[in-house]
One Martini backbone bead per residue (centre of mass of N, CA, C, O) as a GRO file, in nm:
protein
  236
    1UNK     BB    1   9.963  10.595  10.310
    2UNK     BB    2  10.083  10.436  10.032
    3UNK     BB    3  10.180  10.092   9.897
    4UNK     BB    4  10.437   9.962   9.644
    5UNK     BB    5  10.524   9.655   9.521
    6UNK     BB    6  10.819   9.549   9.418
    7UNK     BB    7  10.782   9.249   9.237
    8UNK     BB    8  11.047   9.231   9.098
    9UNK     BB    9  11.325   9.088   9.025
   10UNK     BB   10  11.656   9.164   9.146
   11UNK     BB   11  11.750   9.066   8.820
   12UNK     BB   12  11.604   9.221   8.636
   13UNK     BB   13  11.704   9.542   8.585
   14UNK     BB   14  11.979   9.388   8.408
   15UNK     BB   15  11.838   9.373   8.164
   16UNK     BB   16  11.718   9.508   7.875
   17UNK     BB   17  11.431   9.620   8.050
   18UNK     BB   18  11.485   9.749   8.329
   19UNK     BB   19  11.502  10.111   8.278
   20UNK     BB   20  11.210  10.092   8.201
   21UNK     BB   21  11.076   9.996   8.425
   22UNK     BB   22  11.191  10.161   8.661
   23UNK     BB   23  11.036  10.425   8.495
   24UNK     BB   24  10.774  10.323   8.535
   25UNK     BB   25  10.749  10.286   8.838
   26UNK     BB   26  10.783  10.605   8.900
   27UNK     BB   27  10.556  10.630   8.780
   28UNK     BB   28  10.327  10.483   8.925
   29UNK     BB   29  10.374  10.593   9.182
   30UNK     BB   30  10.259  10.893   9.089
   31UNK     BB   31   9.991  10.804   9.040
   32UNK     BB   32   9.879  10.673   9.295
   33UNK     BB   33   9.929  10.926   9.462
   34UNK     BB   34   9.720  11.139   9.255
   35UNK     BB   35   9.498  10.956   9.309
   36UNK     BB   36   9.479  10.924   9.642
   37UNK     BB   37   9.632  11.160   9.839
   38UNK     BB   38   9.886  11.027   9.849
   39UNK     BB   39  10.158  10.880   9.988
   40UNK     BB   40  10.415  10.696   9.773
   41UNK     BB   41  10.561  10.392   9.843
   42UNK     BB   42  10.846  10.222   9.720
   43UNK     BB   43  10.907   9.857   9.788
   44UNK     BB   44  11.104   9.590   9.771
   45UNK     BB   45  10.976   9.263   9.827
   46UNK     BB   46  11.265   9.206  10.006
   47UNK     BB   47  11.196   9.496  10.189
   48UNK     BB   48  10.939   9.422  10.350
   49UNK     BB   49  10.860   9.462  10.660
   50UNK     BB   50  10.708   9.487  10.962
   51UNK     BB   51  10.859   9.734  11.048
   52UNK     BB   52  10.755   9.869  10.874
   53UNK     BB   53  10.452   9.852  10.864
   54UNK     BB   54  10.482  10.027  11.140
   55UNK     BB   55  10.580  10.275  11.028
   56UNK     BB   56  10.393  10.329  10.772
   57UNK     BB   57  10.067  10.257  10.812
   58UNK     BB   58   9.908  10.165  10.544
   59UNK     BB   59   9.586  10.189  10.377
   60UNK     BB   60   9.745  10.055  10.095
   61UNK     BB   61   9.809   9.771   9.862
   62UNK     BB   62  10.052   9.737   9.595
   63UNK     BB   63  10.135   9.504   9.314
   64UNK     BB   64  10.329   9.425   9.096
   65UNK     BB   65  10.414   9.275   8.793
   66UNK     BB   66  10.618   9.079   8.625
   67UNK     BB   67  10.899   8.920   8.423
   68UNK     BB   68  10.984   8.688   8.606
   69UNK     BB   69  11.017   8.360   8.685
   70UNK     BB   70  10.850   8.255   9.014
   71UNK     BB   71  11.116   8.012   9.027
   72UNK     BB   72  11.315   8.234   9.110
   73UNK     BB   73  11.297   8.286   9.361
   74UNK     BB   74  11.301   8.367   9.699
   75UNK     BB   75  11.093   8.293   9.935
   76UNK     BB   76  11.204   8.447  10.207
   77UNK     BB   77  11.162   8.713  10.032
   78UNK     BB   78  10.835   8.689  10.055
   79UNK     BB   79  10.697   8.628  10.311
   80UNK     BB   80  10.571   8.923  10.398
   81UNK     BB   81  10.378   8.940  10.111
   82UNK     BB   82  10.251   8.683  10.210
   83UNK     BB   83  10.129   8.783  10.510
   84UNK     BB   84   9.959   9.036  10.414
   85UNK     BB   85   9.760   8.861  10.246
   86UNK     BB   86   9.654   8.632  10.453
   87UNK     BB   87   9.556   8.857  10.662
   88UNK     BB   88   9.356   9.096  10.581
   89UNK     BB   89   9.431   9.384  10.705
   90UNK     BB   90   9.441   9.487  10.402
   91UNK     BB   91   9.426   9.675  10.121
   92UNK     BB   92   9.446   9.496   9.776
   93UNK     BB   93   9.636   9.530   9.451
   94UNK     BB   94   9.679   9.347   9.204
   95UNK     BB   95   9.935   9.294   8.876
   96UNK     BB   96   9.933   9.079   8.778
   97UNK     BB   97  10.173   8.924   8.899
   98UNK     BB   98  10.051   9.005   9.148
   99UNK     BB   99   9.787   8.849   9.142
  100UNK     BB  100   9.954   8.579   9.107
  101UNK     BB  101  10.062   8.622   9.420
  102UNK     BB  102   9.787   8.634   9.595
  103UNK     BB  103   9.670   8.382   9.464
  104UNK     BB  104   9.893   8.158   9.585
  105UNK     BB  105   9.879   8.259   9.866
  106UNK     BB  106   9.560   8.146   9.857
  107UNK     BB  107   9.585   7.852   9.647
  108UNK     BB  108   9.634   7.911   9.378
  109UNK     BB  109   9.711   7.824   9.057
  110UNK     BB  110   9.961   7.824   8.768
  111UNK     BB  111   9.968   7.898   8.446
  112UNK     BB  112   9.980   7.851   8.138
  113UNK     BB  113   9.880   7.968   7.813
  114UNK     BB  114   9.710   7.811   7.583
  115UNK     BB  115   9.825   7.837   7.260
  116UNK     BB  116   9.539   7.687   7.153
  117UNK     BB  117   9.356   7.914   7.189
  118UNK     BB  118   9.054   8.088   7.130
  119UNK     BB  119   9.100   8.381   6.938
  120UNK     BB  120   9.055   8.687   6.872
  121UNK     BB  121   9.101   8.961   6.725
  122UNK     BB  122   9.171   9.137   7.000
  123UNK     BB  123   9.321   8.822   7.104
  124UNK     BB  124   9.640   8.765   7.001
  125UNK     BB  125   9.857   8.610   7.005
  126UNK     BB  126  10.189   8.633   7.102
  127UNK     BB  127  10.555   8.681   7.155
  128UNK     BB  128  10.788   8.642   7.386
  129UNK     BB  129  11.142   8.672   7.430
  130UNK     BB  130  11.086   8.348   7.544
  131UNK     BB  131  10.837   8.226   7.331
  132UNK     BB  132  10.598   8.289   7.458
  133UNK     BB  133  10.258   8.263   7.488
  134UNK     BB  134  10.049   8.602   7.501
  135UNK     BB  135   9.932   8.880   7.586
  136UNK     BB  136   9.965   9.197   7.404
  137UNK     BB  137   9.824   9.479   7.474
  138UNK     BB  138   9.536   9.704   7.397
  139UNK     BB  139   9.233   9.545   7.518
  140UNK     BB  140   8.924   9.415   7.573
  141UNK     BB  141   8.703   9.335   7.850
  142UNK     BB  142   8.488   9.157   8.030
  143UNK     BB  143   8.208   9.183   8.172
  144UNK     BB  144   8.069   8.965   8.469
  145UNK     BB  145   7.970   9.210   8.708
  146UNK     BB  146   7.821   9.407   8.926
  147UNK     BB  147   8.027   9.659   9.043
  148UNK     BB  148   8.213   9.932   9.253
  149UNK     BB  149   8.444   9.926   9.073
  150UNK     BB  150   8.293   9.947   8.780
  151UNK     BB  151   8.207  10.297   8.814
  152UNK     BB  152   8.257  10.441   8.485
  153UNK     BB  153   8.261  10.136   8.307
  154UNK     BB  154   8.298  10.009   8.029
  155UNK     BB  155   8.177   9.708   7.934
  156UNK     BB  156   8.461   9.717   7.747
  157UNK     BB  157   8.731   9.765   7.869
  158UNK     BB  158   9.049   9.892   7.809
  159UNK     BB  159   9.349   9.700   7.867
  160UNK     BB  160   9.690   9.625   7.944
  161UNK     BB  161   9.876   9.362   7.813
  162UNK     BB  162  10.150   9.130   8.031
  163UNK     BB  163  10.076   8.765   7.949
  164UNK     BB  164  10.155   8.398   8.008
  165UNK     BB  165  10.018   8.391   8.274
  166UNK     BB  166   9.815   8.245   8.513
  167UNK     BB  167   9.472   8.239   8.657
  168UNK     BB  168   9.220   7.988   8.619
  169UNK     BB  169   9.104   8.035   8.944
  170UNK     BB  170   8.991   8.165   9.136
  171UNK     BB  171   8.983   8.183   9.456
  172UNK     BB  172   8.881   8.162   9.765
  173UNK     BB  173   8.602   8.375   9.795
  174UNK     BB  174   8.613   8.523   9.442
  175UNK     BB  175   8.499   8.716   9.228
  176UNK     BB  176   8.419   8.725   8.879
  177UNK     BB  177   8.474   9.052   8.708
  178UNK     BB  178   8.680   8.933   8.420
  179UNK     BB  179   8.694   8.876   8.087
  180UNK     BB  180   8.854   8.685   7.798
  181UNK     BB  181   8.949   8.458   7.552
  182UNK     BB  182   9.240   8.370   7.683
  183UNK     BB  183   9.157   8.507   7.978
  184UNK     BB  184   8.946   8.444   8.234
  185UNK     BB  185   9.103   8.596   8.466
  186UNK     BB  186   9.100   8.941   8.483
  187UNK     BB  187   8.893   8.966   8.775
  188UNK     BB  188   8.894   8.980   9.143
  189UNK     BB  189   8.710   8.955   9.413
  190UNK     BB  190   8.727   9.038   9.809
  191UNK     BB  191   8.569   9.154  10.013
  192UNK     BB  192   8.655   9.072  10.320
  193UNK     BB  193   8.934   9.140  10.251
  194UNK     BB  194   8.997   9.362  10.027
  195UNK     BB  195   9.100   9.175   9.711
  196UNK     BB  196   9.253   9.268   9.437
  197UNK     BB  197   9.263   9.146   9.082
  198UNK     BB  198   9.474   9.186   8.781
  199UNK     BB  199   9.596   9.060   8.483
  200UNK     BB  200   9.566   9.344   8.416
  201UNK     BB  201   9.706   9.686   8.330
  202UNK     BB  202   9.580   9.982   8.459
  203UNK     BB  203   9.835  10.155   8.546
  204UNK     BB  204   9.852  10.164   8.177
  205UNK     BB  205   9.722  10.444   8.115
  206UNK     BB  206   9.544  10.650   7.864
  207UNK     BB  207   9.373  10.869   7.712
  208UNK     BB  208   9.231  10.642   7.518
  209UNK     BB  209   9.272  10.426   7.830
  210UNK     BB  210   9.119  10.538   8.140
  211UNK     BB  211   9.015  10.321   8.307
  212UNK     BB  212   9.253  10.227   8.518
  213UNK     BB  213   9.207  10.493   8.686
  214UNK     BB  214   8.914  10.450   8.764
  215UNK     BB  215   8.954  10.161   8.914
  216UNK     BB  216   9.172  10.255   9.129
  217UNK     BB  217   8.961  10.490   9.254
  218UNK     BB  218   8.776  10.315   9.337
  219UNK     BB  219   8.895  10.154   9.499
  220UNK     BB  220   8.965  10.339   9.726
  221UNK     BB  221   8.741  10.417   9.797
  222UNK     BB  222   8.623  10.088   9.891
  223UNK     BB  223   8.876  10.121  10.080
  224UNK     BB  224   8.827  10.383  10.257
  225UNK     BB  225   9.026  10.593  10.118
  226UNK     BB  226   9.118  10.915  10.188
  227UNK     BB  227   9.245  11.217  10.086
  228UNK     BB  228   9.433  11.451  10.206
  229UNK     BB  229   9.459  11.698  10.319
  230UNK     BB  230   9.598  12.049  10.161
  231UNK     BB  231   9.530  12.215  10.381
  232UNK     BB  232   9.670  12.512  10.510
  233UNK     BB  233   9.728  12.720  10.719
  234UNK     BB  234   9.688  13.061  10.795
  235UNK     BB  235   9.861  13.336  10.835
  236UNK     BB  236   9.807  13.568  11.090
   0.00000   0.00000   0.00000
């Protein structure tokens, strides 16, 4: 069993953009189930508790998300995905908005991207919905580091970026793995606790830009995850 947690606000849904989302997120979910050869449930953030994760057991934990500003929030239905980062005892993968919550909870600060920063031709900014500009669309990040978890990933892999917000400094404790000209942390690694973060959305590869896949199988090998036998036994 592996847990994808569904971190959009309980309000996101309502928007103009909810049904995609919604649709993203369930095709999302059998991803991660094809790749793992695990059973993966999605869970939303608010209904997440402790009494679940001792029924479900996961052997890793991924965050997806989001698209709502993160001071909408109501703190206390956050708690138990906040208690789950700090506890270190699952391995963890968050995704864009997720890597900002797991960041946040170990203590680093989210910040704006500056508008005036220095973009190259394959990273101009863009406007979001809400005016705010930020990395969107598929791009490629450079890596900064070799690690197990980027094997048989091109030196500039291409993933999808939708995000105007962002992590300025790993947390403490992260290697800073893949850089971009307009956000400096789009991957770092917590070896000891076996949390990954990317600022980038793997998730949303496509047989274009299959990178996203790569590094997802590796990040569950990596964190120990073995695919459940799907050997039936055979009637005598």
């Amino acid at each position: 069993m592996i847990l994808f947690v569904d971190y959009e606000h309980v309000n996101g849904y309502a928007s103009e953009w909810g049904e995609k989302l919604l649709a993203a997120r369930t095709r999302i979910t059998y991803r991660l189930e094809d790749i793992s050869g695990h059973h993966c449930m999605l869970v939303r953030y608010n209904k997440l508790t402790h009494d679940l994760l001792a029924t479900l057991d996961p052997q890793a934990v991924f965050i997806s998300g989001n698209g709502t500003d993160p001071t909408r929030y109501n703190q206390n239905d956050l708690e138990t995905l906040g208690e789950v980062v700090t506890a270190g005892e699952l391995p963890i993968f968050g995704f864009c908005g997720g890597f900002q919550f797991l960041a946040g909870a170990l203590g680093s600060e989210l910040k704006s991207i500056d508008p005036n920063v220095e973009a190259s031709a394959t990273h101009r900014l863009k406007p979001f919905s809400d005016g705010k500009l930020g990395e969107m669309g598929y791009h490629p990040v450079q890596l900064t580091a070799d690690h197990e978890l980027l094997e048989g990933i091109d030196p500039d892999p291409v993933f999808r970026h939708a995000h105007h917000l962002e992590v300025p400094e790993p947390p403490a404790g992260f290697e800073l793995l893949a850089s971009s000209p307009v956000t400096t942390v789009q991957m770092a690694v917590n070896a000891e606790r076996r949390i990954v973060g990317t600022q980038f959305h793997p998730e949303y590869y496509t047989d274009e830009h299959p990178a996203g896949r790569t590094l997802i199988a590796n990040f569950l090998s990596w964190a120990g995850v073995q695919p459940e036998s799907t050997a039936q036994p055979q009637s005598k």
